[in-house]
C-alpha positions in Angstrom: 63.2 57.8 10.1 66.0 56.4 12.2 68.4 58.4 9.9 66.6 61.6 11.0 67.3 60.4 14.9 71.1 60.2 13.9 71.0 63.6 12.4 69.5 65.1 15.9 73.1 66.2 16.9 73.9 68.1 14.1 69.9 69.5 13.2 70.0 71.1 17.0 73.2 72.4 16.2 71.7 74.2 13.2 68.8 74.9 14.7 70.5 77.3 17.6 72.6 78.4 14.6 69.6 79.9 12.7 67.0 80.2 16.0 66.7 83.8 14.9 65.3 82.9 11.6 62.6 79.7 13.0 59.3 80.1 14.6 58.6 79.3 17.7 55.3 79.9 20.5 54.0 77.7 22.5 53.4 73.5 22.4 49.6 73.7 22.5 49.7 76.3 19.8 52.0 74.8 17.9 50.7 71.2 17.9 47.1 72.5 17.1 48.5 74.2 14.1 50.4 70.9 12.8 47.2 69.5 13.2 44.4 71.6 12.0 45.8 73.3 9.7 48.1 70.9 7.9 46.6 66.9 9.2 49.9 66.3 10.8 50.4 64.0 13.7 53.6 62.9 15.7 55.4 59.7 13.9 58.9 60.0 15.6 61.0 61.1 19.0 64.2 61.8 20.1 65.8 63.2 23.3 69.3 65.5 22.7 71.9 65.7 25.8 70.8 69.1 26.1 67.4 67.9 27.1 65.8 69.4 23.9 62.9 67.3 22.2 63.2 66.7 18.8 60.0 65.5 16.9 58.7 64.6 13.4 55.1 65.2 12.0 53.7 64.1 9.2 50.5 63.9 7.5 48.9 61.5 5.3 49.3 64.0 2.5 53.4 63.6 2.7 53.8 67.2 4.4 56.0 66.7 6.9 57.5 69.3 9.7 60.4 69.0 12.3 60.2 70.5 15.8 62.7 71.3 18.7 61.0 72.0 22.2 63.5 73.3 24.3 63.3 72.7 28.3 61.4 75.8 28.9 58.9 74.2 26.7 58.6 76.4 24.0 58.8 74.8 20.0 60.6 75.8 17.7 59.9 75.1 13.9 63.1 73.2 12.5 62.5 72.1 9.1 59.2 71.3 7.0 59.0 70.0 3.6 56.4 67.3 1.2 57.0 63.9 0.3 57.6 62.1 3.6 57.8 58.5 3.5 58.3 56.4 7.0 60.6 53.6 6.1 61.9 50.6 8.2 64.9 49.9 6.9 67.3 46.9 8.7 70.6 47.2 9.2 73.2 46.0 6.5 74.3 42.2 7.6 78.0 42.6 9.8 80.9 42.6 6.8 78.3 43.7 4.3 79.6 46.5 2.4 76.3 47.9 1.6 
C-alpha cells in the first residue's frame, strides 16, 4: 500500500496523460458505484502538490480501483484491477541490502 503512495507522482502524471481515455462524474456518484455495485470501500489516501486526491478502494472480494479527484472535485477512474492484498511491510534495517 505505501508503495502505491510513492507511485502517486508518476500515476497523476499518467493519469492527465490518458484523462481522455478515464471516467470521471461526480464524488457521490462515483463512491456509490464503488460501493454498491462492486463492495468497495476506501483503504488508502494520499495528497499530490497539485492538490489532487489520490485514493484506493478495495473490496473484500480483492477488486480493487484507483481514483484521482481533482480540486474541482470531480473523480476520475485511474486504474482498477483483482487480487488486492493490503500489506504492512517495515522498512529494510539501515545497511541492509534487502
Amino acid at each position: 500500500m505505501l508503495k502505491i503512495l510513492h507511485a502517486l507522482p508518476a500515476l497523476l502524471l499518467f493519469a492527465g496523460a490518458t484523462q481522455a481515455q478515464t471516467q470521471c462524474g461526480s464524488r457521490e456518484m462515483v463512491l456509490e458505484t464503488l460501493a454498491n455495485r462492486y463492495g468497495e470501500s476506501r483503504q488508502a489516501i494520499g495528497l499530490a502538490a497539485n492538490s489532487t486526491v489520490m485514493e484506493l478502494f478495495a473490496s473484500e472480494t480483492g477488486s480493487w480501483t484507483i481514483t484521482v479527484t481533482m480540486p474541482d472535485g470531480i473523480v476520475c477512474l485511474l486504474a482498477s484491477g483483482e487480487s488486492f492484498e493490503a500489506l504492512r511491510e517495515p522498512l529494510p534495517a539501515k545497511g541492509d541490502p534487502a
